[in-house]
DRENDO-1510 file (C-alpha; in Angstrom, 1 decimal, always signed):
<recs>
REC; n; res; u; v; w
REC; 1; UNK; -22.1; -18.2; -24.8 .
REC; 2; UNK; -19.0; -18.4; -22.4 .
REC; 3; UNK; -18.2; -22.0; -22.1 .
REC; 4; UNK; -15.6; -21.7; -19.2 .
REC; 5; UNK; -15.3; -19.0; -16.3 .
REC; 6; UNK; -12.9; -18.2; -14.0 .
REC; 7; UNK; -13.2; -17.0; -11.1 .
REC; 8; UNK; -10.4; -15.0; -8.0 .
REC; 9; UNK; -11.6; -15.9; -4.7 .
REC; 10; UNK; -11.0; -13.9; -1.7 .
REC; 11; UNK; -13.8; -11.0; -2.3 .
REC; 12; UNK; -15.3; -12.3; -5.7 .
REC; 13; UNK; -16.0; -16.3; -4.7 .
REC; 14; UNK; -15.9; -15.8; -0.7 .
REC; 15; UNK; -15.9; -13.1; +1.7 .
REC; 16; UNK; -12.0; -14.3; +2.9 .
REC; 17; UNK; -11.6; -10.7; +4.5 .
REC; 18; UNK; -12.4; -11.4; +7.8 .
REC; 19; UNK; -10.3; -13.9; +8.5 .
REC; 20; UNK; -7.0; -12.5; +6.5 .
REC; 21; UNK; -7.2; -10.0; +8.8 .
REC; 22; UNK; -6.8; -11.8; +12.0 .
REC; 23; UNK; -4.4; -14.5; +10.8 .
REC; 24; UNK; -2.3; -11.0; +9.2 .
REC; 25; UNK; -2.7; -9.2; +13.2 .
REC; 26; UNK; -1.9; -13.1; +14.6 .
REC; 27; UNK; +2.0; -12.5; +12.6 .
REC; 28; UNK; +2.0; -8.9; +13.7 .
REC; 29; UNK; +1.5; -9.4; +17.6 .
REC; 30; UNK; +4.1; -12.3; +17.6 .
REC; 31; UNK; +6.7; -9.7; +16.2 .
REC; 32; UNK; +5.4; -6.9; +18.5 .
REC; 33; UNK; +4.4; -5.1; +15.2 .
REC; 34; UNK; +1.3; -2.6; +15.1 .
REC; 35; UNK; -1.7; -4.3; +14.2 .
REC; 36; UNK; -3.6; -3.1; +10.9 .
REC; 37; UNK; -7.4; -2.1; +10.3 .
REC; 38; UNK; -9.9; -3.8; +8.5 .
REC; 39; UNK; -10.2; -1.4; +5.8 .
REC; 40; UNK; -6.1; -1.5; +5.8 .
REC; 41; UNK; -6.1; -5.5; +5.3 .
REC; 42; UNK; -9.2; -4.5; +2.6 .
REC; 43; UNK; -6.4; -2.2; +0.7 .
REC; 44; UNK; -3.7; -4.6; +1.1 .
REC; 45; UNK; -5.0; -8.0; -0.3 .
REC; 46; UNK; -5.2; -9.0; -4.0 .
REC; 47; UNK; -1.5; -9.1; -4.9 .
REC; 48; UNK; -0.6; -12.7; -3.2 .
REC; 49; UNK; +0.4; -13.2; +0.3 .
REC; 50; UNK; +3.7; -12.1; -0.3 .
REC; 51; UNK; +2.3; -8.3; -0.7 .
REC; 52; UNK; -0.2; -8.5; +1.4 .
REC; 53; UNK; +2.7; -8.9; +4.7 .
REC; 54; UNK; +5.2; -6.5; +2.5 .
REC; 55; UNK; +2.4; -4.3; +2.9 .
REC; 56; UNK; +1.4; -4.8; +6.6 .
REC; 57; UNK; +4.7; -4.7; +8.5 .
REC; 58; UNK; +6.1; -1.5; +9.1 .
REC; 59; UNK; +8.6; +0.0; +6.7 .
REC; 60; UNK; +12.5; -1.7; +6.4 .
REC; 61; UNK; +11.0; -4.5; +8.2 .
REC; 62; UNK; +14.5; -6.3; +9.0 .
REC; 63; UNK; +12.8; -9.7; +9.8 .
REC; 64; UNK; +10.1; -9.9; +6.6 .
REC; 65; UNK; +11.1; -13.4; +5.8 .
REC; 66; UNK; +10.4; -14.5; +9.5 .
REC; 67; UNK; +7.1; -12.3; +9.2 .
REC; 68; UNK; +6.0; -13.9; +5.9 .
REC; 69; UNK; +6.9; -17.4; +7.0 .
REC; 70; UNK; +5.3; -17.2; +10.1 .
REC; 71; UNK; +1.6; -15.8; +8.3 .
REC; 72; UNK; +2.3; -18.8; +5.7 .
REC; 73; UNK; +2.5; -21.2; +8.1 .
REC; 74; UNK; -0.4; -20.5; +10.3 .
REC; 75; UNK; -2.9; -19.5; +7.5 .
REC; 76; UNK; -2.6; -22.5; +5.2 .
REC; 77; UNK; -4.0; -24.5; +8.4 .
REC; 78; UNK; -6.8; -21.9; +9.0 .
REC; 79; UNK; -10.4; -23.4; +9.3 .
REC; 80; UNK; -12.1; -19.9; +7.8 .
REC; 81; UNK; -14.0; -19.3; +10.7 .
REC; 82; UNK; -15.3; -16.1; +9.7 .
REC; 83; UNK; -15.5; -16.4; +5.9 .
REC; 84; UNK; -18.9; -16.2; +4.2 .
REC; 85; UNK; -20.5; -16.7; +1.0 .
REC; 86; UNK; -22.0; -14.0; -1.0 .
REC; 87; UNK; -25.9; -13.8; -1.5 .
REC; 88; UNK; -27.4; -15.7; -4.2 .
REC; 89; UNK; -24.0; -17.1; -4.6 .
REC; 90; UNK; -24.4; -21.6; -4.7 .
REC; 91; UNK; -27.8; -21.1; -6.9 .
REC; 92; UNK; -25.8; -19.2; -9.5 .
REC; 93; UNK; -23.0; -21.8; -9.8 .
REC; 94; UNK; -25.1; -24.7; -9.4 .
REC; 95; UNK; -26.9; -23.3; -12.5 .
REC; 96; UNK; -23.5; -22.2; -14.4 .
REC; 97; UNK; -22.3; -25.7; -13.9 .
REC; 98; UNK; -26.0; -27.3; -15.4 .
REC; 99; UNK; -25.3; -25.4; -18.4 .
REC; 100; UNK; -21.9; -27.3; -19.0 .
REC; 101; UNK; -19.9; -24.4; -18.2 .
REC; 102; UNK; -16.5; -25.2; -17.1 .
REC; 103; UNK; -15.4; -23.9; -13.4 .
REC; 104; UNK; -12.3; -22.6; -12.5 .
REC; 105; UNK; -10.7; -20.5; -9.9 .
REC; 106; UNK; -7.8; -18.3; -10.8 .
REC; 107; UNK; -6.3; -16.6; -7.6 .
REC; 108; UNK; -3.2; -15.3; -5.8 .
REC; 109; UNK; -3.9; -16.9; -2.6 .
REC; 110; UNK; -1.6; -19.6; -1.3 .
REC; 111; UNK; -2.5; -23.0; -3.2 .
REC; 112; UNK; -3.0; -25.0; -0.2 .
REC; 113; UNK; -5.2; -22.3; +1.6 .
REC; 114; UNK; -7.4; -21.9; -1.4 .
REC; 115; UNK; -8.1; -25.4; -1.9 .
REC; 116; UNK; -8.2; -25.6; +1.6 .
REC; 117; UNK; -11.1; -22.8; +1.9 .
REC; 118; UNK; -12.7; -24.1; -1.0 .
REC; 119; UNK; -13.6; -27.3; -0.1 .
REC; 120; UNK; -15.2; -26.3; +3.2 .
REC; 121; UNK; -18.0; -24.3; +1.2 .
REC; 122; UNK; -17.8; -26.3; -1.8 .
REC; 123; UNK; -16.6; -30.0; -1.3 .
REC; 124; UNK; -14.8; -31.5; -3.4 .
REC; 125; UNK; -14.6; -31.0; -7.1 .
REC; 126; UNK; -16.6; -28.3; -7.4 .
REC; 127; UNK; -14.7; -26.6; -9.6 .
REC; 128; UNK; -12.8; -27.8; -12.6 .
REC; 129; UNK; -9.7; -26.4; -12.3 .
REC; 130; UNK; -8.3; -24.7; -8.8 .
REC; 131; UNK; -4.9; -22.5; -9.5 .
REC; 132; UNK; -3.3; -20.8; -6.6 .
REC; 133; UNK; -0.1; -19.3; -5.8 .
REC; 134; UNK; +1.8; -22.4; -5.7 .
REC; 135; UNK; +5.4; -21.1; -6.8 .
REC; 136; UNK; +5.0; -22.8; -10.4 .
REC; 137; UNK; +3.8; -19.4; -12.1 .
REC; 138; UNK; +3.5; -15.5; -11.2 .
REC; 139; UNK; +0.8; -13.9; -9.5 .
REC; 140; UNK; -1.5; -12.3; -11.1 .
REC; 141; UNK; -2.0; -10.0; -13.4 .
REC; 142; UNK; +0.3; -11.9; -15.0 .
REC; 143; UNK; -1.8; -14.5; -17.5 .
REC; 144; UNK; +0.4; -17.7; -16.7 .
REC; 145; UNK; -1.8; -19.1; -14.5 .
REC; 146; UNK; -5.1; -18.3; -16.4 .
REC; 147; UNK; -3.3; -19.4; -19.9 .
REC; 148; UNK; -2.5; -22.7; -18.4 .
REC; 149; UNK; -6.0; -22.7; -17.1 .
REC; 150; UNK; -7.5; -22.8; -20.6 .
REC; 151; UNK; -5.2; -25.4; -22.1 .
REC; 152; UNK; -6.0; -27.8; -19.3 .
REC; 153; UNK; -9.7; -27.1; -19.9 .
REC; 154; UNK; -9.0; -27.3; -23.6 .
REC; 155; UNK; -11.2; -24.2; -24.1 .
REC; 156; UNK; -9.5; -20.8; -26.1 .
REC; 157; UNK; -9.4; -17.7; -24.3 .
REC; 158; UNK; -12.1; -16.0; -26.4 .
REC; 159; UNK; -14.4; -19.2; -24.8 .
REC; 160; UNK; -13.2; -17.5; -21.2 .
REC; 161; UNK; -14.9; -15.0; -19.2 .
REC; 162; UNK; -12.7; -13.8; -16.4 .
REC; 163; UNK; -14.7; -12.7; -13.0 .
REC; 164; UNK; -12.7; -10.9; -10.2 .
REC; 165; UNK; -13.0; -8.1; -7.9 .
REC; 166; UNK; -9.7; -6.5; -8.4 .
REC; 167; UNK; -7.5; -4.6; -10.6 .
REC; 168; UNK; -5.4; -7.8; -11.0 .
REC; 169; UNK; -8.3; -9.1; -12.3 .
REC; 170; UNK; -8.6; -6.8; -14.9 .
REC; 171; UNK; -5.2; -6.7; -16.0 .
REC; 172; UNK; -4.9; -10.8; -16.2 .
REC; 173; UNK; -7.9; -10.9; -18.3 .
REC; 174; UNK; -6.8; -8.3; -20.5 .
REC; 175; UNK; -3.1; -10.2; -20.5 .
REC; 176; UNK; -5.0; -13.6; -21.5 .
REC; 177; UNK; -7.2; -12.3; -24.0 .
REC; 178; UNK; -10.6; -13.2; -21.9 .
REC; 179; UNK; -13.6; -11.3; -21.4 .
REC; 180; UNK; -13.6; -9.4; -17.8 .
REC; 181; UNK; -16.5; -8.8; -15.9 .
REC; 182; UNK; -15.7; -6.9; -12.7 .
REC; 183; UNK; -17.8; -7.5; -9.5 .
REC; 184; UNK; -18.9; -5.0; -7.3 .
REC; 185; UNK; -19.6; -7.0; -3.9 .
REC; 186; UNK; -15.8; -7.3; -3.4 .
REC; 187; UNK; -12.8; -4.9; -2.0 .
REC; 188; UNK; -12.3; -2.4; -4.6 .
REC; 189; UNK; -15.1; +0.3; -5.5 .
REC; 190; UNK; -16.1; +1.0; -9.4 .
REC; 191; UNK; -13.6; +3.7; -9.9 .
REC; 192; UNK; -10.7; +1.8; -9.0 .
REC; 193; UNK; -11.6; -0.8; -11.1 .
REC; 194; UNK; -12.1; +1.8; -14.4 .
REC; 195; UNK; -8.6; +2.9; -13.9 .
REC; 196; UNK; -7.3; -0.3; -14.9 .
REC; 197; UNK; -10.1; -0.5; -17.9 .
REC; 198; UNK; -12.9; -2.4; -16.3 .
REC; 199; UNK; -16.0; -2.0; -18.3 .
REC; 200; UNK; -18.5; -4.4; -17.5 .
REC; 201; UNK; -19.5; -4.4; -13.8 .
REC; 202; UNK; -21.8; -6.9; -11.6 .
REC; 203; UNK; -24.0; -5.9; -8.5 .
REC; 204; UNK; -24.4; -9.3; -7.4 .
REC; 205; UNK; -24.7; -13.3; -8.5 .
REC; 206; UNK; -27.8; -12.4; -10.3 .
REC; 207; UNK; -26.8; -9.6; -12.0 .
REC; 208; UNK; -23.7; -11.7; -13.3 .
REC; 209; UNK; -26.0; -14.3; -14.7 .
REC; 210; UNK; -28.3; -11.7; -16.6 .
REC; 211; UNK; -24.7; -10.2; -17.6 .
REC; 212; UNK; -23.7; -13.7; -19.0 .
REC; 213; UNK; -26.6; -14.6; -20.5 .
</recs>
C-alpha cells in the first residue's frame, strides 16, 4: 500500500482554470494584448507561470518581463473566486489521510498562490507537505521538487504514488521513480497523457481510491 501521495493542483486537486484565465486576460488587457480562450488558457497551463504568459502573449513580445510580473503580482493575491473542487473530492482525502497516508502537493504553480488557494478549501495543514514554484528548484517534470518531497516525508519513492493531470506529471513520476496514476477530470484528454507513457488512468476520486486500494 502507497504510504504517501502526491498530488499537482490546478486540474487534479482543484478546478484552478477559471480563474487563471481571467487573472491571464487581466495582464493581457493592461498591455492592449488579445485576450486568450478558455480552451487556449486549458492548453497553456501545466508548465509553471512562466509558460503559461510565454505562451499567452503574442509572439516577440518585447515587454514579457513587464507581462509576467504584472500576472505574478496580481495572481498571488487572488481570492479563487471561481475555483471548484472536484466531486467526491474531501470524502476521498479525508479517508486517504485516516489511513496514515502522507499528503503532499507537488505543483508548478507559484508557491504563495498555491498555498494561498489551498488553504481556502483546505485550511490549514491539510496536507503534509505543499511544494510550489518557489525559485529553490525547477518546474516540473523535473523530480527535484518531488525528490525533496519524499526525504522530508522520510518515505522512498517506491512508497510514492504520484497523481496529476498532465504530461508533466507523468514525466516527474517517471524522473522520481514513483508510481503515476493519471486523472482524467483534468485538462489533458487520455491520448495526450499515453504519449508521454501514462498507463494507469482515473475517472474520478472514487475510481482513484478503488485504483489505490
Amino acid at each position: 500500500m502507497a504510504k504517501g501521495i502526491f498530488f499537482d493542483l490546478d486540474g487534479t486537486l482543484l478546478d484552478t482554470l477559471g480563474d487563471i484565465h481571467a487573472y491571464v486576460n487581466q495582464m493581457l488587457r493592461a498591455f492592449s494584448y488579445p485576450e486568450i480562450t478558455l480552451m487556449q488558457t486549458r492548453a497553456y497551463v501545466g508548465d509553471g507561470a512562466r509558460k503559461l504568459i510565454e505562451r499567452s502573449v503574442p509572439e516577440n513580445c518585447q515587454n514579457f518581463d513587464e507581462c509576467y510580473a504584472f500576472f505574478s503580482n496580481s495572481f498571488k493575491s487572488s481570492d479563487n473566486e471561481l475555483t471548484k473542487l472536484y466531486a467526491g473530492e474531501r470524502e476521498t482525502l479525508e479517508r486517504l489521510k485516516k489511513r496514515g497516508i502522507k499528503l503532499a502537493v507537488i505543483t508548478n504553480k507559484p508557491q504563495i498562490a498555491a498555498e494561498r488557494c489551498l488553504k481556502k478549501f483546505f485550511g490549514n495543514n491539510f496536507f503534509d507537505f505543499i511544494g510550489g514554484d518557489s525559485g529553490m528548484f525547477e518546474c516540473k517534470p523535473d523530480p527535484s521538487l518531488a525528490r525533496y518531497a519524499a526525504l522530508k516525508l522520510k518515505l522512498s519513492p517506491r512508497e510514492i504514488v504520484f497523481v496529476g493531470d498532465g504530461e508533466a506529471d507523468v514525466l516527474t513520476a517517471k524522473n522520481a521513480g514513483m508510481r503515476c496514476i493519471s486523472v482524467l477530470w483534468g485538462y489533458r484528454t487520455k491520448e495526450q497523457l499515453e504519449k508521454v507513457g501514462a498507463r494507469e488512468f482515473a475517472e474520478s476520486f472514487q475510481s482513484l481510491e478503488e485504483i489505490l486500494f
